[in-house]
C-alpha positions in Angstrom: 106.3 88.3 100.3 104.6 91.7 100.7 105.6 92.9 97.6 104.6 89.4 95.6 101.2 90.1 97.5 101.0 93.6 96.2 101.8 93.0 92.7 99.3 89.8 92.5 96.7 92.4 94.0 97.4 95.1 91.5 97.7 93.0 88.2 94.2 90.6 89.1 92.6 91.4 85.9 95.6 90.8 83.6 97.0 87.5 82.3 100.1 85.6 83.2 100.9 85.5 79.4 101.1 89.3 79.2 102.7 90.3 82.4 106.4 91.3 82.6 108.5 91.5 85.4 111.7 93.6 85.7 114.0 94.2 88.8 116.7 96.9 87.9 119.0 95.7 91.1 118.1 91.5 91.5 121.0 90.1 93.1 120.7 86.6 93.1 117.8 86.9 91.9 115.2 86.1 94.5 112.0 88.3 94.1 112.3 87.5 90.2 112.2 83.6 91.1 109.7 83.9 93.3 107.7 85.9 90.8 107.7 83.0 88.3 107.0 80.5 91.0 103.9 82.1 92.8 102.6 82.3 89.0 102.4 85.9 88.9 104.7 86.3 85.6 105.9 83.5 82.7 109.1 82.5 83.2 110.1 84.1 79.5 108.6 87.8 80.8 110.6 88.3 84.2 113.9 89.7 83.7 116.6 90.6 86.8 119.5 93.2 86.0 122.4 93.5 88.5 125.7 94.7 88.1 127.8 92.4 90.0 129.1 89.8 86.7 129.7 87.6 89.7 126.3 86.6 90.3 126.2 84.3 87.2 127.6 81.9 88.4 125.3 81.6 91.3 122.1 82.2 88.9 123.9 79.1 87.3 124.2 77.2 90.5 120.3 77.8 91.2 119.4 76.8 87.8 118.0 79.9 86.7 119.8 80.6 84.0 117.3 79.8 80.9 114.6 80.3 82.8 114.0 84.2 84.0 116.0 86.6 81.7 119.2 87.6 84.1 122.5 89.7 82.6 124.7 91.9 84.0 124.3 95.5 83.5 123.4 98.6 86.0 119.4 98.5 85.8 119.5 102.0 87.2 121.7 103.7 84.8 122.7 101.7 81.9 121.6 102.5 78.2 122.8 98.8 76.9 122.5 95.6 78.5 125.3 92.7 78.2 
């Protein structure tokens, strides 16, 4: 929640249209969902990177796939993204 609350407070100015969202390390993808749902970012401009390939299926099983960009790579080191 703090962290939704900061980045509303630092982006006030800017649209929801031309925001983007990353998180290098999402895990299931929480903070990028709440992102989209609190209105901060479009659903097309968040995207969550984690290296676990098992977490698709459980974006899948939350329905997120589609919505938020999510793939599997190491958003702290990786050069290309699967």
């Amino acid at each position: 929640s703090f962290a939704l609350e900061a980045l509303q407070w630092l982006d006030e100015g800017s649209r929801q249209s031309t925001r983007r969202l990353i998180d290098p390390a999402c895990g299931e993808g929480e903070f990028v969902l709440r992102a989209v749902e609190a209105g901060l970012v479009h659903p097309l401009n968040a995207y969550g990177l984690d290296r676990d390939a098992g977490l698709v299926e459980a974006w899948r099983d939350r329905g997120v796939l589609g919505g938020p960009w999510l793939g599997v790579a190491d958003g702290l080191l990786a050069d290309e993204v699967c």
